[in-house]
C-alpha positions, -999 to +999 in steps of 0.1 A: +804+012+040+767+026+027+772+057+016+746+082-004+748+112-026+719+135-022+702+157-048+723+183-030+756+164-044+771+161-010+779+129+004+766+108+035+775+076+048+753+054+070+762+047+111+750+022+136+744+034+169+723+025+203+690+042+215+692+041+258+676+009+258+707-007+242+688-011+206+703-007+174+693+025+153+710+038+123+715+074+109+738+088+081+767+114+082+784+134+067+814+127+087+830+096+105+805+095+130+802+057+149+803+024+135+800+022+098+775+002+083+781-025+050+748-036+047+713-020+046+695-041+074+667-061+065+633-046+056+649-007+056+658+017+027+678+051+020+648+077+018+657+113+013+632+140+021+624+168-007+648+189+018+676+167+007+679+152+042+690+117+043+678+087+066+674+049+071+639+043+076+613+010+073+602+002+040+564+016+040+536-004+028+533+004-009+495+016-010+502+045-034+504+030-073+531+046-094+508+053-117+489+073-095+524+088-088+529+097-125+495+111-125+501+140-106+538+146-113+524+148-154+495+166-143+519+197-124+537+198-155+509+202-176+484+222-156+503+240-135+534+242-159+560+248-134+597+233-135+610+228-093+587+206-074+592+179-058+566+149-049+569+125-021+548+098-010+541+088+025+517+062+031+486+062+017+496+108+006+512+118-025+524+154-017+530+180-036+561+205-020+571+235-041+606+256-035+601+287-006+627+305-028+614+322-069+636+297-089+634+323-117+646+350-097+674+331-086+681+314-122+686+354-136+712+357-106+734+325-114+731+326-149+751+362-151+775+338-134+772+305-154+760+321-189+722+326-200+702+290-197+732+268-189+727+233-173+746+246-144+731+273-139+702+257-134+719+222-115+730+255-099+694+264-085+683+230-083+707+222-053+702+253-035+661+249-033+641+242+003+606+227-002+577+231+017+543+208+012+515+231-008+490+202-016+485+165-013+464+136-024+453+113+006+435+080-006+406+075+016+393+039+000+414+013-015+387-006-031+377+028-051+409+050-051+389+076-038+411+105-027+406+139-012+431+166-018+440+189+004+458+222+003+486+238+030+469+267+050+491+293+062+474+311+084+493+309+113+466+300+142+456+274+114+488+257+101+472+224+088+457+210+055+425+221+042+407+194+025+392+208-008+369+178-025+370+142-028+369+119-060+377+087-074+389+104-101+426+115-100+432+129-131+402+150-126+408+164-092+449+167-106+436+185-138+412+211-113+440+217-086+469+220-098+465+251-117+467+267-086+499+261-078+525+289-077+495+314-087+475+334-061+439+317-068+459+292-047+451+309-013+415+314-026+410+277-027+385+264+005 
């Protein structure tokens, strides 16, 4: 039986199942819940959302690099020099999601629990995090790794990404972005 532990430390096991057409789909559990599965089918893989939601989905074309990847996760650290974020990649977007909750807020709350800047205090926080997506990188040319970025506009009527400038430079568009986030220049961006 496949089975996977999520960031969230709780435990799912992959099903088999049928769609109304009589076709096979899969989707995990955290309880028995159908047919168990042994083997990861052909040309699938265990992807879990920055939510910590678990699924069995296609293997997506690798167009991202993962040094493009590490580009952006080193440049958050650096330049925006927070510690919860999460980055995911889908397709041809690295995206940048950032926790709805203030981690510092809720790291002085557990730690009166777990004792001042303890590792469970903050495996503590960690777990209990949601994420929403606050920027992303969308590569627009694969001969020139030309990428726009975009930021999440909250406006309600609006509710969409707001592409901010375009460049084949990463690090450069990482190094002038990502200051912004977790700050309020972020909702001045356009």
């Amino acid at each position: 039986m496949i089975e996977h532990i999520n960031r969230r430390n709780k435990k799912f096991y992959l099903y088999q199942g049928t769609t109304k057409l009589g076709n096979p789909k899969y989707f995990f559990s955290s309880k028995p819940d159908g047919n168990p599965v042994d083997v990861i089918p052909d040309s699938y893989e265990i992807y879990e959302n920055p939510n910590a939601q678990v699924f069995l989905r296609k293997i997506p074309p690798q167009i991202i690099t993962p040094e493009e990847i590490e580009i952006v996760k080193s440049g958050v650290k650096k330049y925006a020099k927070i510690d919860y974020f999460m980055i995911d990649v889908k397709v041809k977007n690295i995206i940048i999601y950032m926790p709805n909750q203030n981690p510092e807020q809720l790291l002085e709350i557990v730690s009166s629990y777990y004792g001042n800047n303890s590792l469970r205090a903050k495996n503590a926080v960690a777990f209990s995090l949601s994420y929403s997506p606050m920027m992303q990188f969308v590569l627009e040319d694969v001969q020139t790794r030309e990428f726009t970025i975009e930021r999440w506009c909250f406006r309600g009527s609006v509710d969409d990404w707001i592409p901010l400038s375009q460049s084949s430079n990463l690090k450069e568009l990482v190094k002038n972005y990502v200051c912004h986030l977790g700050k309020d220049s972020f909702y001045d961006l356009m």
